[in-house]
VODREN-394190 format. One record per residue: residue number from 1; residue in one letter; x, y, z of N, C-alpha, C, O in turn. Coordinates in steps of 0.1 Angstrom, whole numbers, plus 2048, in hexadecimal, padded with zeros to 3 digits. Layout:
<atoms>
     n   res   n_X   n_Y   n_Z   ca_X   ca_Y   ca_Z   c_X   c_Y   c_Z   o_X   o_Y   o_Z
   NUM     a     X     Y     Z      X      Y      Z     X     Y     Z     X     Y     Z
...
</atoms>
This chain:
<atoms>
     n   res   n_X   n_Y   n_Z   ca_X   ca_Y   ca_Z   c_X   c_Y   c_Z   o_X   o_Y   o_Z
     1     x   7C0   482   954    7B7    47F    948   7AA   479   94E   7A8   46F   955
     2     x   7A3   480   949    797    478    94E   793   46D   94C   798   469   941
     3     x   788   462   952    784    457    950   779   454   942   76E   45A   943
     4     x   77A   44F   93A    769    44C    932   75F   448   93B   762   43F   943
     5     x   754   44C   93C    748    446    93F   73B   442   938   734   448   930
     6     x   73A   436   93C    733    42B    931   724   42F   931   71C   42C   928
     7     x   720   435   93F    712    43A    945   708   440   939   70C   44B   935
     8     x   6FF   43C   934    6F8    43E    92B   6EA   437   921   6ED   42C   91E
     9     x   6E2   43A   91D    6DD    43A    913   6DF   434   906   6DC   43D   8FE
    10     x   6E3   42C   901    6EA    425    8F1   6DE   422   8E8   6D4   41D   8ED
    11     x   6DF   424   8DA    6DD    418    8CD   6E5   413   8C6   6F0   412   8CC
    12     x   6E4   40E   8BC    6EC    40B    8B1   6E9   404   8A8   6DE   406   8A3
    13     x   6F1   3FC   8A3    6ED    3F2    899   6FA   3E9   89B   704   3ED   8A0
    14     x   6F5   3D7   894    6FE    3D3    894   701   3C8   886   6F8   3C7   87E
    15     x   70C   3C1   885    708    3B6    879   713   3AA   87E   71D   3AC   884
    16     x   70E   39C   87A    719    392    87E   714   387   878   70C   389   86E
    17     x   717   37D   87C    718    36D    875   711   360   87F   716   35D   88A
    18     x   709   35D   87B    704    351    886   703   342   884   6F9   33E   87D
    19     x   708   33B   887    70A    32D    886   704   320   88D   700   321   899
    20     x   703   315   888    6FF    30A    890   6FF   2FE   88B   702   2FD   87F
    21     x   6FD   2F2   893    6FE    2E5    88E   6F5   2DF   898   6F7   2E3   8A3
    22     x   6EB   2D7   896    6E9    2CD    89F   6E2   2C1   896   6E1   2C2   88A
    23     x   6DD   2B7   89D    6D7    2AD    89A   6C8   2AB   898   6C3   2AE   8A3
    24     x   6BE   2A7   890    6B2    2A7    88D   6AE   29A   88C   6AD   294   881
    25     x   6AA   294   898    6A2    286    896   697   289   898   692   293   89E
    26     x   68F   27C   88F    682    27E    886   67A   26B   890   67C   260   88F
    27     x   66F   274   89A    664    265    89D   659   264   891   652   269   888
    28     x   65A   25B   897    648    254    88A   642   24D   893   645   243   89A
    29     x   636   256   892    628    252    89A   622   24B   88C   622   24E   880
    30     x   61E   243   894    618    233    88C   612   22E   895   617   225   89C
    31     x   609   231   896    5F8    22B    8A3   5F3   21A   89D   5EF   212   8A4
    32     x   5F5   217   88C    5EE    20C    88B   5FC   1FF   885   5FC   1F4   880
    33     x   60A   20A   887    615    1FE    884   613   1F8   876   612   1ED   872
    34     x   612   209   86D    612    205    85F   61E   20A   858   620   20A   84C
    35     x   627   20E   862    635    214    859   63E   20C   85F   649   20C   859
    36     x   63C   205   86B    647    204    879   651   1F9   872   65C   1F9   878
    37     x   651   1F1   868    658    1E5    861   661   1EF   859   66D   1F0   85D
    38     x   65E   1F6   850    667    200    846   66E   208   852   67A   20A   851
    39     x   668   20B   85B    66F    216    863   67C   20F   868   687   214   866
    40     x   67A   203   86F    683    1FD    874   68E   1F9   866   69A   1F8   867
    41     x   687   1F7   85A    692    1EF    850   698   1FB   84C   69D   1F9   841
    42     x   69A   206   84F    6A1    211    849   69C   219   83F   6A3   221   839
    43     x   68E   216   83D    689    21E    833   688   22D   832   683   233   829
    44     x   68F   235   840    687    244    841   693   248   846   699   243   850
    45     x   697   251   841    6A3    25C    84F   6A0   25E   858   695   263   857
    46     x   6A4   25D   866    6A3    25B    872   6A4   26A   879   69D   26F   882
    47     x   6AF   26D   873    6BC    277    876   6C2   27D   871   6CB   277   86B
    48     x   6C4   28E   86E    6C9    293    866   6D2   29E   86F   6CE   2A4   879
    49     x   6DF   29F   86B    6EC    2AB    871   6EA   2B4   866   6ED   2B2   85A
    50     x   6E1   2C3   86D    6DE    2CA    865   6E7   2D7   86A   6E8   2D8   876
    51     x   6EF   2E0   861    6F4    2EB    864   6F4   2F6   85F   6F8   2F7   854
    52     x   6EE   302   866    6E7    310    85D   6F2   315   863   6F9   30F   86B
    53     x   6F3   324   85C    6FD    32D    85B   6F6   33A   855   6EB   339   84F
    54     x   6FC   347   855    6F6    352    851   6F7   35B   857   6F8   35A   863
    55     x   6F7   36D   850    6F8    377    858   6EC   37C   862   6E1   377   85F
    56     x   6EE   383   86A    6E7    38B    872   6E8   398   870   6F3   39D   86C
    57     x   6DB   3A4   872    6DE    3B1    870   6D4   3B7   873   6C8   3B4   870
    58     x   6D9   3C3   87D    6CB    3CB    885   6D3   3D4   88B   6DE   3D9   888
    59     x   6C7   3D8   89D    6D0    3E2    8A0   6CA   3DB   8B1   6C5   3D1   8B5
    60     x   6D0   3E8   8B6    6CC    3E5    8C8   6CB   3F6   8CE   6CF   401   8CA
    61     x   6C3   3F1   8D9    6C3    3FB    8E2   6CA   3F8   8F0   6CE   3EC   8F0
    62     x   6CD   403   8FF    6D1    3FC    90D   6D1   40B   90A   6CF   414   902
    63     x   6D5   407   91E    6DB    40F    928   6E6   40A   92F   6E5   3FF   935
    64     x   6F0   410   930    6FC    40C    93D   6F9   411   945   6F0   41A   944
    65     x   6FE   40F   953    6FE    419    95F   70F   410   964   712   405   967
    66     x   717   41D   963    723    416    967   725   41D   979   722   427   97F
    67     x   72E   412   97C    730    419    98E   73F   410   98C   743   405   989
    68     x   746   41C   990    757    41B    990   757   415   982   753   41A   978
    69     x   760   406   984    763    404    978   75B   3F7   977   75E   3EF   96F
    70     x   753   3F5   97D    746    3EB    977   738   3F1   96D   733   3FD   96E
    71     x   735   3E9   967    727    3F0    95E   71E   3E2   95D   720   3D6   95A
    72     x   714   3E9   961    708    3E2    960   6FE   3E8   953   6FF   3F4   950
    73     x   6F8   3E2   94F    6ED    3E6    945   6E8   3D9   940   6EA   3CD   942
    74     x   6E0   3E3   937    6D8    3DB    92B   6D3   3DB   91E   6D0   3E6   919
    75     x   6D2   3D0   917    6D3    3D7    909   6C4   3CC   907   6C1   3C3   90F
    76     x   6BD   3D0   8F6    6B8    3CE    8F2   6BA   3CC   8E3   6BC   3D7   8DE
    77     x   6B9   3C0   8D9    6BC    3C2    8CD   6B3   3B9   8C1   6B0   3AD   8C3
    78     x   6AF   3BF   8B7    6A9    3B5    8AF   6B0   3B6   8A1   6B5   3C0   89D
    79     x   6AF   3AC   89C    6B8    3A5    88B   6B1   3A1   883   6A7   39A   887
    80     x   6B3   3A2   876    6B0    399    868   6B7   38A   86D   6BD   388   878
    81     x   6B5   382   863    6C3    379    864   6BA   36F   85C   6AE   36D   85B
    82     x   6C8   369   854    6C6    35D    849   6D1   354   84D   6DB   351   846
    83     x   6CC   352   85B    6D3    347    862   6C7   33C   85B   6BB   33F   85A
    84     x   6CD   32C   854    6C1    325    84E   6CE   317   848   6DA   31A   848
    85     x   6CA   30E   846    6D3    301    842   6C7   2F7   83D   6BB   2F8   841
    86     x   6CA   2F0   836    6C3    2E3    82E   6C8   2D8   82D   6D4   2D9   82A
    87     x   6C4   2CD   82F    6CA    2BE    82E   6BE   2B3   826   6B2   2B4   829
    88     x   6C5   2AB   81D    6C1    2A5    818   6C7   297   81B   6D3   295   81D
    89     x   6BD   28D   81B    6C3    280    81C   6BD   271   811   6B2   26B   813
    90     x   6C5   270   809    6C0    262    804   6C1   257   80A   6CB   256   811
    91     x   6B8   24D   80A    6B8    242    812   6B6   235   809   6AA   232   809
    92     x   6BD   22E   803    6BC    224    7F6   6B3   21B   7FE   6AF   21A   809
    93     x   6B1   216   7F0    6AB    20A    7F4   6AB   1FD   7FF   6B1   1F2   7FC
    94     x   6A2   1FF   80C    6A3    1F7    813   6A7   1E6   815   6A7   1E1   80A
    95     x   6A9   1DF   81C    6AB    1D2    81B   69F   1CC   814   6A1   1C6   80A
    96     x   690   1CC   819    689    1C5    81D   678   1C8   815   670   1C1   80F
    97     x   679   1DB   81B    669    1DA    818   668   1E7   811   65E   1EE   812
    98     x   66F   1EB   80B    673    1F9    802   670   1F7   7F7   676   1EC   7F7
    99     x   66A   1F7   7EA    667    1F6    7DD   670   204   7D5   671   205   7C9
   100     x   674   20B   7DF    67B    219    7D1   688   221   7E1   688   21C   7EC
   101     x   68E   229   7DE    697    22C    7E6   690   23B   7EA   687   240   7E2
   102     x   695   244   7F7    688    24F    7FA   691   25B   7F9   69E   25A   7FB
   103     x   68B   264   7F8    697    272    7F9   68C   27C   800   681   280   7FE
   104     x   696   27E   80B    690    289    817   698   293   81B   6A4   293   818
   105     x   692   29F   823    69C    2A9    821   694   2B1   82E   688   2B0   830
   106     x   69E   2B9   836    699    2C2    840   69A   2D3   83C   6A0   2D4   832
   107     x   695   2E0   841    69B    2E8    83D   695   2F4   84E   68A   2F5   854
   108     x   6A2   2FA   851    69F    304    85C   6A2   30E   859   6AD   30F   852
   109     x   69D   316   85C    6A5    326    858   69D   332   863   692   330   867
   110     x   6A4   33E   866    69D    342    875   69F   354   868   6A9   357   861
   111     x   696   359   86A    68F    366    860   698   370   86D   6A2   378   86B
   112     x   691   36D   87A    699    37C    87E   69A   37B   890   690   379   896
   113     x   6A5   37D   896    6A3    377    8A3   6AB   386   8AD   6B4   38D   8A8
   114     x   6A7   388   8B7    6A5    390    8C2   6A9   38D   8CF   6A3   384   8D5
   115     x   6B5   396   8D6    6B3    393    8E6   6AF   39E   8EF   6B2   3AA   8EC
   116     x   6A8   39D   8FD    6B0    3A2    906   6B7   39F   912   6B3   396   919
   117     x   6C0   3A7   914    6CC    3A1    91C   6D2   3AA   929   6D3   3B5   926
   118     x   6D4   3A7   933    6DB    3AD    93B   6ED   3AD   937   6F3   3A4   931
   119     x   6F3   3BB   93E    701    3B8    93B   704   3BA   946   6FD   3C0   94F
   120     x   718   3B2   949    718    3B6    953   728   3B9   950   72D   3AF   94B
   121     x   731   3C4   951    73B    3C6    949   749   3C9   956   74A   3C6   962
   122     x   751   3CE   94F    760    3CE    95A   767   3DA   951   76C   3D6   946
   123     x   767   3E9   954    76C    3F4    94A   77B   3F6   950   77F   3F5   95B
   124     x   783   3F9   943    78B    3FE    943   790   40E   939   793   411   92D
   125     x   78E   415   943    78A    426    939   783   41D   92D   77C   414   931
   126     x   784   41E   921    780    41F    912   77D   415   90F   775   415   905
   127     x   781   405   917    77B    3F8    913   775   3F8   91E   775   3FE   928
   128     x   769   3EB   916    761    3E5    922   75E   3D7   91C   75A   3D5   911
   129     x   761   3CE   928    75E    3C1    922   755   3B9   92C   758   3B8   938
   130     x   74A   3B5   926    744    3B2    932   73B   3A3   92B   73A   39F   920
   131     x   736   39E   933    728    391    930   71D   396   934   71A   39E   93D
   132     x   714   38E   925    708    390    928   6FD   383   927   6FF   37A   91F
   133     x   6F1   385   92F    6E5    375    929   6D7   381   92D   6D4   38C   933
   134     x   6D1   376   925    6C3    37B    929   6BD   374   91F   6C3   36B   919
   135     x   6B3   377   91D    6A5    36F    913   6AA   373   904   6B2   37C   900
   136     x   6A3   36A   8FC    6A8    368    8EE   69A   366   8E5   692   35E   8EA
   137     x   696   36D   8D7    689    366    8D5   68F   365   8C6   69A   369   8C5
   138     x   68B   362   8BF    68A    35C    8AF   67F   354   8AA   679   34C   8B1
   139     x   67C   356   89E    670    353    892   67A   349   887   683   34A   87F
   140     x   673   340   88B    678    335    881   671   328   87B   669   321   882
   141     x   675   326   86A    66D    31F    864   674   312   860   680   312   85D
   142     x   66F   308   861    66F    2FB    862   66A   2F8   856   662   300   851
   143     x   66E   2EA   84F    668    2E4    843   66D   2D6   842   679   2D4   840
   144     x   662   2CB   843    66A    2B8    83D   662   2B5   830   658   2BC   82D
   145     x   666   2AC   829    664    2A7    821   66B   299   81A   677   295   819
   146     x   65F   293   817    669    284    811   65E   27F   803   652   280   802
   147     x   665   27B   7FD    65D    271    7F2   662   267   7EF   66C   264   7F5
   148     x   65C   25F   7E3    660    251    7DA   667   244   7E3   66F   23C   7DF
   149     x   663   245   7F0    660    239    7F8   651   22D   7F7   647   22F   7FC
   150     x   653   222   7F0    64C    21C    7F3   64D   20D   7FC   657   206   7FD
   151     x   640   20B   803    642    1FF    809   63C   1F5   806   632   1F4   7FF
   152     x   645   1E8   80C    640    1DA    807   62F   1D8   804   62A   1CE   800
   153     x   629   1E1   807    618    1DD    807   618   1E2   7F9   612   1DC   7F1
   154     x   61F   1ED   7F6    61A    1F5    7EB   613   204   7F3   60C   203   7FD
   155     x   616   213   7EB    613    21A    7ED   61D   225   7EB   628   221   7F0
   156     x   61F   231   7E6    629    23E    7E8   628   243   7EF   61D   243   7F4
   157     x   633   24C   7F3    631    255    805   638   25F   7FF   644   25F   7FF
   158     x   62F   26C   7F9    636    277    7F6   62D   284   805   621   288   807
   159     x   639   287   80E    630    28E    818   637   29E   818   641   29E   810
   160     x   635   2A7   81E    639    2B5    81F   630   2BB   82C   624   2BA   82E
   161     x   63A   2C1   835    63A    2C7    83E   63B   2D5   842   647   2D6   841
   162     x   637   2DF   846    640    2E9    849   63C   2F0   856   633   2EB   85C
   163     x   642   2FE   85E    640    2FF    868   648   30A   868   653   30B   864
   164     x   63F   316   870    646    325    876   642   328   882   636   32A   884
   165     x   64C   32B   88F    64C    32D    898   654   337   89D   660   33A   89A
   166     x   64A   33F   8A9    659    34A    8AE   658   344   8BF   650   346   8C8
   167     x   66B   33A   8BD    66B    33C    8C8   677   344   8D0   67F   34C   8CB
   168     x   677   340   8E2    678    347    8EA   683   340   8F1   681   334   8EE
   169     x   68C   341   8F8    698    33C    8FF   6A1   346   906   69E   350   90B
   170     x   6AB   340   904    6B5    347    90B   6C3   348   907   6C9   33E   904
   171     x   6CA   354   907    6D7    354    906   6E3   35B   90E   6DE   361   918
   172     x   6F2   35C   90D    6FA    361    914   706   360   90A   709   356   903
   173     x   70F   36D   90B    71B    36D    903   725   377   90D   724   374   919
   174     x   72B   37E   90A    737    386    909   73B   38F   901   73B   38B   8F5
   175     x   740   39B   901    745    3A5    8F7   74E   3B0   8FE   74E   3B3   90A
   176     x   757   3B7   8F1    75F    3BF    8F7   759   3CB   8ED   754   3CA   8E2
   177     x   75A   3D7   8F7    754    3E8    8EF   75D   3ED   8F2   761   3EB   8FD
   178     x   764   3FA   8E6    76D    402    8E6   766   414   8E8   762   418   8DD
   179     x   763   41A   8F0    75B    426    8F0   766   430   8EC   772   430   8F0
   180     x   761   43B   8E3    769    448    8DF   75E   450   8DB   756   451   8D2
   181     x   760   457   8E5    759    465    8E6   741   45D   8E7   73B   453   8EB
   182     x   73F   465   8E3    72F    45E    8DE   72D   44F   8DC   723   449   8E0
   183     x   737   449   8D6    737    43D    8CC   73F   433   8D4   749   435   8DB
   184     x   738   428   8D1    743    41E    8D6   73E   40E   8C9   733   40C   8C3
   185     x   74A   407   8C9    749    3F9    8C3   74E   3F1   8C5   758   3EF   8CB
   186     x   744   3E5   8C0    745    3D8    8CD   746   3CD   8C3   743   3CD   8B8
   187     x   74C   3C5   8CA    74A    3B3    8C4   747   3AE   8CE   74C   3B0   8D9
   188     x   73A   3A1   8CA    738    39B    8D4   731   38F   8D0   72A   38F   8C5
   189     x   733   383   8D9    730    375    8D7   725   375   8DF   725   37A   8EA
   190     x   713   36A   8D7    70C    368    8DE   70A   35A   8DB   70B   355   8D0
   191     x   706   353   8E7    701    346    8E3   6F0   346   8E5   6E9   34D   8EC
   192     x   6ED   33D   8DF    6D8    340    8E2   6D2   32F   8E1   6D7   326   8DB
   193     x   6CB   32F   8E6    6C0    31F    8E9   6B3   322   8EB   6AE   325   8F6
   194     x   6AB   322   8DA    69E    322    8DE   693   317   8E1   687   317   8E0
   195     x   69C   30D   8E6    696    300    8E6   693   2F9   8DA   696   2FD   8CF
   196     x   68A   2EA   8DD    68A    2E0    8D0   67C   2E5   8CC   675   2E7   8D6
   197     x   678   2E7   8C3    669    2E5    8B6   66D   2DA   8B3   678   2D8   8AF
   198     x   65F   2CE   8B4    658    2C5    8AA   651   2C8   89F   648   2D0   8A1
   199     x   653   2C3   893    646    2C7    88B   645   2B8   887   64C   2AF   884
   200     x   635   2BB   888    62D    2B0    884   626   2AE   872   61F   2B5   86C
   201     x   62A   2A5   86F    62E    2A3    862   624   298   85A   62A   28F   854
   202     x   615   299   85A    613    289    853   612   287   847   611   28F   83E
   203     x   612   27A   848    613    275    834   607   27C   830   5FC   27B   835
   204     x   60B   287   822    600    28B    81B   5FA   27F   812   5EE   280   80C
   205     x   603   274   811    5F9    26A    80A   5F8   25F   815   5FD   25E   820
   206     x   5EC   253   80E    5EA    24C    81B   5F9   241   81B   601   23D   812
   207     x   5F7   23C   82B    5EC    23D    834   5F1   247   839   5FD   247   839
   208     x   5E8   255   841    5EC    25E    845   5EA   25B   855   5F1   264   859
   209     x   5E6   257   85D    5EA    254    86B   5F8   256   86C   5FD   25B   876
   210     x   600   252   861    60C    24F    867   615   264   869   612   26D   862
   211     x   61B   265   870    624    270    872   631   26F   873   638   267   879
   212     x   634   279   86B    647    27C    86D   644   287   878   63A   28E   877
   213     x   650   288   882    650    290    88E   65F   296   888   667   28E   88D
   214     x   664   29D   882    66E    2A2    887   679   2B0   893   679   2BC   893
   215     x   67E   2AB   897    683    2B4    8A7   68C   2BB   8A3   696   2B5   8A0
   216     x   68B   2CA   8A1    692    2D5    89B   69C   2DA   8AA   694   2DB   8B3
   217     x   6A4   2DC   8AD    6AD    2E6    8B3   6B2   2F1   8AF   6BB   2F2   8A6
   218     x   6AA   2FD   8B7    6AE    30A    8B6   6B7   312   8BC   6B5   31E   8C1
   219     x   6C7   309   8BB    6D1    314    8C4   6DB   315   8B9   6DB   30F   8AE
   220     x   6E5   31C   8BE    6F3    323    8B6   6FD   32C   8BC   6FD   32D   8C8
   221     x   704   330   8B5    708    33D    8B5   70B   346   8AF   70E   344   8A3
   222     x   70B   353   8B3    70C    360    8AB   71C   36A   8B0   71E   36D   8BC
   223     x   723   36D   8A6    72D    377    8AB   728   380   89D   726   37E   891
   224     x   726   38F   8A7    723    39B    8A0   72E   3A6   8A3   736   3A6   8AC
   225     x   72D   3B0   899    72F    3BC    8A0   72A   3CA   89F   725   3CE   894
   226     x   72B   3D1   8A6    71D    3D9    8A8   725   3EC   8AB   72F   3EF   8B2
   227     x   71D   3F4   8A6    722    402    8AB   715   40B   8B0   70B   40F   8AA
   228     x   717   40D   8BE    713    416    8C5   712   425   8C4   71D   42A   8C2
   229     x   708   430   8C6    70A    43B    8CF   702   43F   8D9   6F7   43B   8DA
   230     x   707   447   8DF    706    449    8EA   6FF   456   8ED   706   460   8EC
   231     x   6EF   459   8F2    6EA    462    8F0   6EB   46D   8F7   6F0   46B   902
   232     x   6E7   47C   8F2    6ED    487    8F8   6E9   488   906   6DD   486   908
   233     x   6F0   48C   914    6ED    486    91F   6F4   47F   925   6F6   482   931
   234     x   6F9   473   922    703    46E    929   70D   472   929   715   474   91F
   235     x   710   473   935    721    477    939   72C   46F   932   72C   463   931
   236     x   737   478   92C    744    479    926   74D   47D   92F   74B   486   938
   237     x   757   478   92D    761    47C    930   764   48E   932   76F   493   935
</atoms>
């Protein structure tokens, strides 16, 4: 019986689920030490455990070049995705220099994110399971907001922020492909890190010197699954 050979040309498409959790602390630049009393008495969220979730869906391109029963290649792929999470935090009324209690809220969400990757695989005829890393990019929008904070001097702090960026990082996962005849189908785990985005945030009312910084983290994971073929030209069985 002859062997499958993986040696080829591929597209496809794919769809799956992408997840995450991290932490979002928030600095305040304050040059003349006009918030730093409320800041310290607890007047502002510091810190927020934000967790997005959502599908992915696109396609990819590669090449394998298999030798014996190793396969090397490469793929390329880009996605939709409404990977995105929101947190909201009330903060009552402080001890000391708060006049009203403040409600603030974060929001991330990534529109559509892309890798390319090297593979490096281990065949068995019709399976192939192999790892892969390479570069990672994604477009992602950022948003803070707080109001009905006031402080002991007197004054409201209703401020709004927002922010879109496409960044760039890195990822590496694993997957297993089933090949039959032209076609083959895969499941596969990626993890991705596009590094931290700040957005700089100042009070739209006064005093505006002051800034909210909040520190976004762009990593996760994704498990997809995806169907291949294999274009006319590469060797079959």
């Amino acid at each position: 019986m002859a062997q499958y050979n993986w040696t080829g040309f591929f597209a496809g498409v794919h769809a799956g689920y992408g997840w995450s959790s991290s932490n979002v602390s928030v600095g305040v630049a304050d040059p003349l030490n006009l918030a730093t009393a409320a800041v310290l008495d607890g007047a502002f969220a510091l810190r927020y455990s934000l967790k997005r979730d959502g599908y992915v869906a696109g396609g990819q391109v590669g090449y394998n070049h298999q030798i014996d029963r190793w396969l090397l290649g490469v793929e390329a792929d880009i996605a939709a995705s409404g990977i995105q999470g929101n947190q909201m935090v009330f903060t009552p009324r402080c001890p000391n220099l708060c006049g009203s209690p403040n409600l603030s809220g974060i929001t991330q969400g990534m529109d559509w994110f892309g890798t390319v990757r090297g593979r490096l695989g281990a065949v068995a005829n019709n399976w192939l399971f192999y790892g892969t890393a390479g570069v990672a990019f994604g477009d992602v929008k950022y948003t803070y907001w707080q109001n009905n904070a006031i402080f002991g001097l007197g004054g409201t702090i209703n401020t709004f922020g927002a922010d879109s960026k496409t960044r760039a990082g890195w990822t590496a996962g694993g997957g297993i492909e089933y090949g039959f005849g032209r076609w083959s189908a895969k499941v596969e785990y990626l993890y991705f890190d596009l590094g931290e985005h700040p957005v700089i945030v100042p009070l739209n009312t006064a005093p505006t010197l002051i800034q909210f910084i909040p520190k976004f983290q762009n990593n996760g994971s994704i498990v997809r699954a995806g169907l291949n073929y294999r274009f006319a030209g590469a060797p079959l069985p």
